[in-house]
Each structure stands twice: as C-alpha cells, then as structure tokens.
C-alpha positions in Angstrom: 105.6 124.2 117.3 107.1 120.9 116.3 108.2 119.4 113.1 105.3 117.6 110.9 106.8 115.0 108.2 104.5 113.6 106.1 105.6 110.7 103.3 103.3 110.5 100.5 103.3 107.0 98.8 101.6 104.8 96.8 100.4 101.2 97.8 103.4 98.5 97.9 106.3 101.3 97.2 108.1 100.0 100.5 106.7 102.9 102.5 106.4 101.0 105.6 109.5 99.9 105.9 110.7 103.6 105.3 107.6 104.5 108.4 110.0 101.6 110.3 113.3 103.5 110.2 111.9 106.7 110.7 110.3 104.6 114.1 113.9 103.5 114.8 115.9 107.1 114.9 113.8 107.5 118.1 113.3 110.7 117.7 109.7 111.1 116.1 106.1 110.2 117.2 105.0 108.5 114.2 101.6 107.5 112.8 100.9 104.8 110.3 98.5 106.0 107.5 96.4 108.3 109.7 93.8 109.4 106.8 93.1 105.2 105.6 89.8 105.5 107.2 88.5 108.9 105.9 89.2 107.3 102.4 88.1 103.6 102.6 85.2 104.7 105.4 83.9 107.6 104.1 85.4 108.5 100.5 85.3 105.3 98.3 81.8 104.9 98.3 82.1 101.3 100.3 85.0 99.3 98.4 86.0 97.3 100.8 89.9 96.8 101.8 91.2 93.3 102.6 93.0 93.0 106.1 92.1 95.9 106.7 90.4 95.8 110.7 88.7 99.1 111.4 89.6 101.6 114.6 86.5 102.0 116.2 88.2 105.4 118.4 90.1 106.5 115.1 88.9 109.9 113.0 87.1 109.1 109.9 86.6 112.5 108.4 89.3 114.6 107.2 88.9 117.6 109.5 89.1 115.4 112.3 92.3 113.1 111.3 94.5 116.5 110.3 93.3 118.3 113.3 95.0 114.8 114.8 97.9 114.8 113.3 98.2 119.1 114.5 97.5 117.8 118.3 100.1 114.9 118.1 102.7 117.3 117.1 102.0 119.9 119.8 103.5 117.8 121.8 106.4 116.0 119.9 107.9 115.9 116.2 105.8 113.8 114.0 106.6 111.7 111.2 103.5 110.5 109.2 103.5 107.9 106.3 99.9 107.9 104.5 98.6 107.4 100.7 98.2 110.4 98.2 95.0 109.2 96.8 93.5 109.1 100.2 93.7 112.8 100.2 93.7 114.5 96.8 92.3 116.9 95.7 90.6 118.1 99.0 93.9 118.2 100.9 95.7 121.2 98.4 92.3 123.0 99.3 93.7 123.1 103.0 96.6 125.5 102.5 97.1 126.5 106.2 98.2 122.4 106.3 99.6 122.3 103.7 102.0 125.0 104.5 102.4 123.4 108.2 103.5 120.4 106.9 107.0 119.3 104.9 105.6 117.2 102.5 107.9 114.1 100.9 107.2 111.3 98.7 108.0 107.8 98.3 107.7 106.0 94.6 108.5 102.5 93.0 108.6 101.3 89.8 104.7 100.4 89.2 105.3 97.3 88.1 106.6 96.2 91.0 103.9 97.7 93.3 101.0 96.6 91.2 101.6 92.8 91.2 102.1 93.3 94.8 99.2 94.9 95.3 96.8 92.5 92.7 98.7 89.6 95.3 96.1 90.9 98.3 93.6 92.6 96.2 92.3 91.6 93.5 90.1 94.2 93.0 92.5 97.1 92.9 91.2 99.8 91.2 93.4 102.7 88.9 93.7 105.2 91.8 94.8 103.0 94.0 97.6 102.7 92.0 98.6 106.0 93.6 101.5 107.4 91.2 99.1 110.2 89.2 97.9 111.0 92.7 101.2 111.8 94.1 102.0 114.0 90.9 99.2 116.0 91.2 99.8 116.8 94.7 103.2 117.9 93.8 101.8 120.0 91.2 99.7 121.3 93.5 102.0 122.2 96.3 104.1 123.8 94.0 101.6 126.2 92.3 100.7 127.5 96.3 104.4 128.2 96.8 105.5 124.5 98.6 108.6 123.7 96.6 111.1 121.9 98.8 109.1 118.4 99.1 111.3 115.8 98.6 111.3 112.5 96.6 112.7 109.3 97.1 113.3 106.5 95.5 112.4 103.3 96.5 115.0 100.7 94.2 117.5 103.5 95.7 116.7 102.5 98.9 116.9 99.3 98.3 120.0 98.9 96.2 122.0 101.6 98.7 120.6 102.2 101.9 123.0 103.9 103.7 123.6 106.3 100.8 120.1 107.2 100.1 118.6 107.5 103.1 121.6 109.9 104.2 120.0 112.1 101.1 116.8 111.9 102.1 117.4 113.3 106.1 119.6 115.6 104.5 117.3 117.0 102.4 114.7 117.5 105.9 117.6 118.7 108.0 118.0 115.9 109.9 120.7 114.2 111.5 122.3 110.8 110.0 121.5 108.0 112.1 122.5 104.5 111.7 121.0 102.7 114.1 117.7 102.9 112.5 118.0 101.4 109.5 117.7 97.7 111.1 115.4 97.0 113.6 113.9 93.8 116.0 112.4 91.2 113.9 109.9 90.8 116.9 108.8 94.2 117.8 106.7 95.5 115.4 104.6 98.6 116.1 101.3 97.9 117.6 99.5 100.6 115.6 100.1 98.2 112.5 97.6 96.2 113.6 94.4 97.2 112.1 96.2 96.5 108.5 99.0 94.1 109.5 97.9 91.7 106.8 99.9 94.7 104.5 103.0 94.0 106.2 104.6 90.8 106.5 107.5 91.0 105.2 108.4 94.3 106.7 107.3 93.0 110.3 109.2 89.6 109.6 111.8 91.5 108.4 115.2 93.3 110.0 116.0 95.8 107.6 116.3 96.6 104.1 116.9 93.8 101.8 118.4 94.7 98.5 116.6 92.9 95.5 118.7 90.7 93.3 118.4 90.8 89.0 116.8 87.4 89.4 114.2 88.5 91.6 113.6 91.6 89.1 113.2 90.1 86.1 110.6 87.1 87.9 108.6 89.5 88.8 108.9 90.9 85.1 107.9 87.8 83.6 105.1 87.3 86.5 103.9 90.6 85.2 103.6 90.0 81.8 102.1 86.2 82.6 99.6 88.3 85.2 98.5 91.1 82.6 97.3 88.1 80.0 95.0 87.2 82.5 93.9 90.6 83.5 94.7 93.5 81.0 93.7 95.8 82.8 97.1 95.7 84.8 98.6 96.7 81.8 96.6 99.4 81.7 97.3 100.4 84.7 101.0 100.2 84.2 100.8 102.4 81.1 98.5 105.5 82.8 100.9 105.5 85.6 104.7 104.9 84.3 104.3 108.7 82.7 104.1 109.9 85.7 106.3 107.7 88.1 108.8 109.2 85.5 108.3 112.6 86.3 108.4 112.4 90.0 111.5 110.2 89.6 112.8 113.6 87.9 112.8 115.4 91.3 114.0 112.4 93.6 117.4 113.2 95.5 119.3 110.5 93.8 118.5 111.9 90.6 119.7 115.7 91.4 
C-alpha cells in the first residue's frame, strides 16, 4: 500500500507550481486536479470554466475519480494537487478515504489569488474563492480523528523556498531534496494540458520566484482600483480573510 498525498488549495494560491516540485523529486506519480471534472461537469450545475478543455477518457463522478486516485497508488506513491471546493462536503462523508489519504493544504493571501483569478474569469463566483472550503475540511478531518494535515504557506514559499519547503517534507516524512525546486522551462507536464491556459507562468517558469514589495503593494492598489468596479471582490475578500487567518494558524511556518 503506497503513500497517497493530497494538496488541498484554492484557485491561484501557487499550487501548481508546488504540484511542479513535487513532479521534480521524482519520486511520486502525480496527478493534476484529478476531481476538476466531477465539480465543473457534474456539480456546478453548468458554469462554464475558461481554458478549461475537457478529458473525454477522464472520471467525472466522484466514486470513479477516488477510486482512480486508489488504483494509481497501488502501483506507486501518489502525490495529488486538487481544489477543496471541488470536493466538500461529500468528501468528509467518505471516511475510509479520508483516513487513506494524508491530507495537506496550500493557502495565499486572498487578495492576491482573487485578482488573479477575476484576470481569467470574470465570472468567479464566492466558493471558488476556496479558503472557507479548505477550513471546513480541516474542521472536518479533525472531528473524525485526521489531525496531522499540514499547511503551508504560500508568501512562505515564495519569500524562502528552501526553508519552507524543507518544513513541509518534514512534516510528511519525506526526504529533503534539492533538485526539485527548479525545473526545465520547456518540459511541462502533458497532463496540464486540458487547463494549461491556468498556468503560464508556472510552465514559462524555472522555479520559484520570490515577489518584490513593489510587486505587492501594485497588486494592492490594483485591488482596491478592481473592487470599485466590482464590489463584490471586496466581498469576497472579507468572507474569506477570516478564515485564511485561521488556517494560516496551523501552517508549519507558523508553529
């Protein structure tokens, strides 16, 4: 019985370029948002996705893209990186996976991730925001007995690579591995395809690039500029700092 790694995020919270290390160690099969077409297929009652091309061969219920994920990792350790809201609340209702799995999570500062997100669509809704999703799993898990998920912080990522992601595979029991935080510019992962509109800048990427104070506080003032036009952002931002602030309490750079 092999390892199952699963990293919970929310849209634009630099989870693929955490699925693009986790390619690099080598030492995982991995799969890139396995349970995006039970949600936007058969759960969101038809909002459509931009870039987003669908797998005619891939699962679309729920049953069928966990029982997936269970056959990939007969045969190998598997890392997975998906979406909270794609899953809650039916997935804490599957207990024998949830017990099967180690469960971590990936946040950002919503700010961030919702102007990058408005950027390619528009017509993002409140749970897409993801951050209340990802808390309520963690509730969840914890109240059936789950307690070592692990959190991680994106703008820790960012601002020390090395350090953070030494925390993180320590936290999973896994081996510190160098290599893997830089990659190929040209060799991104052809099961990014179907979405690849979603990651440009990871796949023209080489690594992790660590934001400067300039580039925070623009995308502050975009922000601001943005929510004028469409309030509703601000909204957004204020349902979901609460409980970006809680997870934050259980990330490994905050223990």
């Amino acid at each position: 019985m092999h390892t199952i790694i699963i990293l919970w995020a929310h849209p634009r919270s630099m989870s693929t370029a955490i699925e693009r290390i986790m390619r690099e160690r080598g030492d995982f099969d991995c799969l890139h948002e396995p349970f995006l077409h039970y949600y936007y297929l058969e759960r969101s009652g038809g909002k459509p996705l931009p870039h987003f091309d669908t797998e005619q061969d891939h699962p679309q219920s729920y049953a069928d893209t966990r029982d997936l994920i269970l056959q990939r990792a007969e045969k190998a350790p598997l890392f997975a990186k998906d979406m909270s809201y794609y899953v809650m609340p039916e997935i804490l209702r599957d207990e024998k996976f949830c017990r099967r799995v180690r469960h971590c999570f990936l946040i950002r500062n919503p700010l961030h991730s919702i102007l990058s997100y408005y950027k390619l669509d528009s017509d993002v809704g409140l749970d897409e925001i993801g951050l209340e999703a990802q808390w309520r799993q963690l509730q969840g898990l914890q109240k059936i007995g789950i307690s070592n998920s692990v959190v991680l912080e994106a703008e820790a990522v960012q601002t020390d690579t090395e350090h953070t992601m030494r925390l993180f595979w320590n936290a999973l029991d896994l081996d510190y591995e160098e290599q893997a935080l830089s990659w190929k510019q040209e060799s991104t992962p052809q099961d990014w395809q179907y979405v690849q509109g979603w990651h440009r800048s990871v796949s023209g990427s080489r690594g992790i690039r660590q934001p400067s104070a300039r580039a925070t506080q623009q995308a502050q003032t975009e922000f601001d500029q943005l929510s004028e036009q469409e309030p509703r952002l601000r909204e957004y931002l204020l349902h979901h700092l609460p409980f970006y602030e809680r997870l934050r309490e259980h990330s490994v750079t905050q223990k």
